[in-house]
N, C-alpha and C positions, 0 to 999 in steps of 0.2 A: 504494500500500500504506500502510495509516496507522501511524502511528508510535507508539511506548508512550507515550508523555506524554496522547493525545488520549483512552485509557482512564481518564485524569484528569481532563481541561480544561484551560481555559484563564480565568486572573485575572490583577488588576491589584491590586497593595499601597502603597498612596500612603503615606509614612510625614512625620507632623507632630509634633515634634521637642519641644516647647515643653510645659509645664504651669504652672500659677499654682505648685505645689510639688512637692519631690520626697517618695512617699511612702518609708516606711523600709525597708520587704519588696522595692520594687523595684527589679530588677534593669535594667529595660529601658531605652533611647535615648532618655530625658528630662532636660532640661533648663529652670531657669526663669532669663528674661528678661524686662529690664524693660520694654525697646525692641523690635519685631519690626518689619521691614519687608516689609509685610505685599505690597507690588507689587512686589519684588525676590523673594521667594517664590514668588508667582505665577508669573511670567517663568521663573524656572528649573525648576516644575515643567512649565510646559507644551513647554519646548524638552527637558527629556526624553522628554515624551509622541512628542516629533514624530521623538525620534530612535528611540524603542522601537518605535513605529510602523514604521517604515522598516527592522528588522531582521523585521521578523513580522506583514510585508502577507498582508492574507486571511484573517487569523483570526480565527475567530467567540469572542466576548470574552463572557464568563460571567456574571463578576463583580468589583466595584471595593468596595476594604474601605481605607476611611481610618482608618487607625490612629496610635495614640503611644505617649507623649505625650495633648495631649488636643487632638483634631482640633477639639472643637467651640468653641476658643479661636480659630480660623478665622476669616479674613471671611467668610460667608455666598456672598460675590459669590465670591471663590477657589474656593470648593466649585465654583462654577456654572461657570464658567469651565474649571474643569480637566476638569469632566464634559461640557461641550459637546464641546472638544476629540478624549475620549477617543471620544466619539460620532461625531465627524467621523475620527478615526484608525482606527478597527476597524470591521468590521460586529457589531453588539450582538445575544444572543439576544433574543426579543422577552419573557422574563422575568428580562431582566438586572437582579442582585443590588446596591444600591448600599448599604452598611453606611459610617454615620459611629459612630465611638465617642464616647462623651461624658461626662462624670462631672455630677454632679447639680448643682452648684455653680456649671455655667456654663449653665445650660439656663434659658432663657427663651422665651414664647412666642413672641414671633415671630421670633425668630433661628430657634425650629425651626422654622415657617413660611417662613422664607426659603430655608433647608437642603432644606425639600421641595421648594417650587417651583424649586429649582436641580437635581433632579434624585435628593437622598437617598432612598431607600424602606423604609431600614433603619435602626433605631438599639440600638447596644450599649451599655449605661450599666453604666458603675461602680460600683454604690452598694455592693459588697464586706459590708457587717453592717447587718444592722435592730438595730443595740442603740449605744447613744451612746456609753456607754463606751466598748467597742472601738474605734467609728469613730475617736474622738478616739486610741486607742492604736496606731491604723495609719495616723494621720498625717492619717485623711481630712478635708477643710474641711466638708463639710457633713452634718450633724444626718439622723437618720431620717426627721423631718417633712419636710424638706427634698427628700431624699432621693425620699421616697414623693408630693410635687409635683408631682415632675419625672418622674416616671413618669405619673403622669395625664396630665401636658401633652404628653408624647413618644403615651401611647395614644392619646389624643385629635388626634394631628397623623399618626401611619403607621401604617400598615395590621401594620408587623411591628417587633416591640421585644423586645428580648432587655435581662436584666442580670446581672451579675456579682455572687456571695457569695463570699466566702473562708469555709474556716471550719476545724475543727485550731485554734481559736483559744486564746490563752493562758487556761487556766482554765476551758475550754470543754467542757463532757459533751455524754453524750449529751440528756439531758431538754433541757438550754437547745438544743441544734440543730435537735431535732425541732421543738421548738417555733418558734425562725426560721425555717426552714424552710418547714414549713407556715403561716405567716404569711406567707410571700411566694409559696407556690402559689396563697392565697388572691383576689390581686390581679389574677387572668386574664392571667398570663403564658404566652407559647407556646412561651419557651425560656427557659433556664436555662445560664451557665457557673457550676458549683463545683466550686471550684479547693481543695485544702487549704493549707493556709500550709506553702510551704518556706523554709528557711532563704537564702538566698543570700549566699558570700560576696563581699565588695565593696559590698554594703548596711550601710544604719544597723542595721539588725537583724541583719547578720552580723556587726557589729563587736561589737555587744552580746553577742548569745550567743558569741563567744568572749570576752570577757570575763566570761562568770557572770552577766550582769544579764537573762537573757530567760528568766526563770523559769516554771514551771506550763505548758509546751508538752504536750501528748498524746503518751504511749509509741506506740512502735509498735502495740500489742496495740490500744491507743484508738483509734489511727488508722484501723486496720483494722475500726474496729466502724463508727466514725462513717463509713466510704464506705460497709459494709453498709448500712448503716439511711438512707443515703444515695438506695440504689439500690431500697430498699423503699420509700421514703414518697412519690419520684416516679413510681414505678410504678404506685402506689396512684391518685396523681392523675392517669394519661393522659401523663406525659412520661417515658418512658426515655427510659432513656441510649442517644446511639447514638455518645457516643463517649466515653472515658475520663471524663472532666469535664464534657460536655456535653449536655445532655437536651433533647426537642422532643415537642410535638404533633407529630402525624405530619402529614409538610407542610414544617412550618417550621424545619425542619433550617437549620444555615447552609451554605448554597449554596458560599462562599468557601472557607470553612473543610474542606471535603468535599474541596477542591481540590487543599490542602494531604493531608491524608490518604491521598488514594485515587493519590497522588504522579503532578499534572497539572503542566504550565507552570503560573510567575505572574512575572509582571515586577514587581522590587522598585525604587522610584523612593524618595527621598527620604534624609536622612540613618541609616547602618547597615542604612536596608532589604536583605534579603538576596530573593534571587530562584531559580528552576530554572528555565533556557531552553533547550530542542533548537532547533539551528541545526544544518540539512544533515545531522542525522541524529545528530549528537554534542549529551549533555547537558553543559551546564554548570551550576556553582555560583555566583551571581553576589553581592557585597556590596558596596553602598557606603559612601564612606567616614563615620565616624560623628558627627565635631565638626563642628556646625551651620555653623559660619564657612566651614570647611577645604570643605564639599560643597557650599558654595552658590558660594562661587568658583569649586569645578571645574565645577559644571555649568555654568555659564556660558561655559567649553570645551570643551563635550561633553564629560570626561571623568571625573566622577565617581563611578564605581567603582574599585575594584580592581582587580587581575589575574582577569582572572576561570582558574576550576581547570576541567581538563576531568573529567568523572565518567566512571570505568570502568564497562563491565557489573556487575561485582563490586559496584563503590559504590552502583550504582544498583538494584541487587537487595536492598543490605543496606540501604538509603535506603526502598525499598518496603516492606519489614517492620516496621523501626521505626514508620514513618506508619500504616502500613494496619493493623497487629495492634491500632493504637486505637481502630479499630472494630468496631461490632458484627457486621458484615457482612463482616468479614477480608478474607483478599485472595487475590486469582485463585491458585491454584497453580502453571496454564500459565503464566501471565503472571510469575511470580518465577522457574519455572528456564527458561523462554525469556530474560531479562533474565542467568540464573548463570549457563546454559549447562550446568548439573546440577542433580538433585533434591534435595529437603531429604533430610536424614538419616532413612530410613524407621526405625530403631532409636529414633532422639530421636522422633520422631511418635508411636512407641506406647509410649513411655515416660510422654510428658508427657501422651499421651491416658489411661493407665493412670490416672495421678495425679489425674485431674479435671482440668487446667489450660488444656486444647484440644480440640478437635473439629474434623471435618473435614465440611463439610453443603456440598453441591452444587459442588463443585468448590472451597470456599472454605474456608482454614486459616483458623479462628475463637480467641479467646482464650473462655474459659470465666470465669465470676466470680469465679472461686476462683483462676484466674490472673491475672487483672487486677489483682492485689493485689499480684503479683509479678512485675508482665509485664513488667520490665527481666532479670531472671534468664530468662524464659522465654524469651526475644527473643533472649538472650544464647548457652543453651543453644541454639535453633536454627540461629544463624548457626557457633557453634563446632563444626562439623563436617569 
């Protein structure tokens, strides 16, 4: 009998720790170093490989998404290495997804030439603003020109390249977005993550905006135009959205990232990587631990995570919603109260169907555009029953 997770997949989250700098908006498990011991890395990610292996023989492996941090500060050989491995530990689909992320600043040809012939077929870049200003105001090192390089050189090296805009930027309307925007539809992109700028606290920019100094941010009402006109001008060019923040030619979806949404297993390796793994039938929540030093020693005892948590049905019904309501294609209804073990609230369904904010089209509770705007209250309102 197959199990819930396998209506998801099955991925692998290699996480590489390191960046030349830390940007100010981010929040994530980056750190810069000036020393990397780049064969003591290796070694410890692949005696994880061999231990995740041996929890989860047999299983057909999806997809590998090297994330940070900035992977592509990597040896090239590490890449290749750890993907031989993961080759030799699982049986791979025969279009398994291999995503390196990479910011523009570190990309040269043949490093990404070596990145491919070690087995990458994917590349996610950073380049977050086509405008210098900003770049320079989110901390990033490298310039547009730069920037739009290392995109030529990533097209001209794999077959599939995604990047990253931020945008909500300080000062930012709508004319100047449309306009980046559509200057980076321009470049024969297949996909697209925009992201708007949050604030996070425990960033350089949350320290700022609680001090009064992160001035000209977008009201909410802005906010809400700029995802509008967000979701019209990729439209326009052939990439909706098919998930909160992420748009594709149809096709080139990220494979990974589906994995995560549509709430499949992925084993998280690396420092902070968080993970979801059913073993014998019970889901778990799995994280390791986050300071680079502290998780390369543990791996080197096998034991580098956590405690791992075991998830209830409950958890994992309301873990489904939250993932899966970010896409376009919602989520199973049997499959959320076979996981509750009860129905959604038929009262809140035709409430929030009333209002425009949901739909329900072939078995699947969908978010409508008008709720995706609000889809933490909708999400909220659903489960509060």
């Amino acid at each position: 009998m197959a199990e819930d997770w396998e209506q998801g997949g099955f991925g692998l989250y290699l996480h590489w720790p390191f960046c030349e700098a830390k940007c100010p908006y981010c929040d994530f498990n980056s750190h810069v170093s000036r020393a990397i011991d780049q064969t003591a890395w290796c070694d410890a990610y692949l005696k994880e490989l061999d231990r995740a292996a041996f929890e989860t023989p047999g299983r057909v492996l999806q997809s590998v998404f090297f994330g940070g941090g900035t992977p592509s500060l990597m040896d090239p050989d590490t890449a290749a290495l750890v993907i031989e491995r993961i080759k030799r530990n699982w049986p791979c689909a025969n279009d398994l997804e291999i995503t390196l992320e990479a910011n523009p600043g570190s990309v040269e040809a043949g490093r990404f030439r070596a990145f491919r012939d070690g087995g990458v077929n994917r590349i996610s870049m950073g380049i977050q603003a086509l405008n210098d200003a900003d770049l320079k105001r989110l901390g990033r090192l490298h310039s547009v020109e730069e920037a739009l390089q290392a995109f030529e050189i990533a097209r001209k090296t794999f077959e599939r390249v995604s990047f990253d805009l931020i945008y909500a930027r300080q000062g930012q309307g709508l004319e100047a977005w449309q306009a980046e925007l559509e200057g980076a539809l321009s470049l024969a992109v297949d996909h697209l993550s925009l992201y708007q700028l949050t604030i996070e606290q425990g960033t350089a920019f949350g320290d700022r905006y609680n001090a009064g100094r992160l001035r000209d941010l977008p009201d909410e009402d802005l906010g809400a135009d700029l995802f509008s006109l967000t979701q019209d001008i990729c439209d326009r060019h052939g990439l909706p959205a098919y998930e909160v923040s992420n748009h594709a030619r149809d096709g080139a979806q990220s494979r990974h990232n589906l994995i995560y949404w549509r709430y499949g297993d992925y084993i998280g390796i690396g420092p902070g990587a968080h993970g979801r793994l059913t073993l014998s039938g019970q889901k778990y929540a799995t994280e390791c631990y986050s300071n680079p030093n502290r998780w390369l020693s543990a791996a080197s005892d096998g034991a580098p995570e956590k405690p791992r948590v075991r998830l209830s049905a409950t958890d994992q019904a309301s873990e489904l919603l939250l993932m899966g309501l970010r896409l376009k294609e919602g989520v199973n209804i049997q499959r959320y109260e076979a996981l509750a073990g009860l129905r959604l609230d038929p009262t809140r369904l035709t409430e929030l169907r009333n209002l425009g904010m949901i739909d329900i089209q072939n078995g699947h509770l969908i978010v409508l555009d008008q709720g995706v705007i609000l889809l933490n209250s909708v999400i909220a309102k659903l489960l509060d029953s």
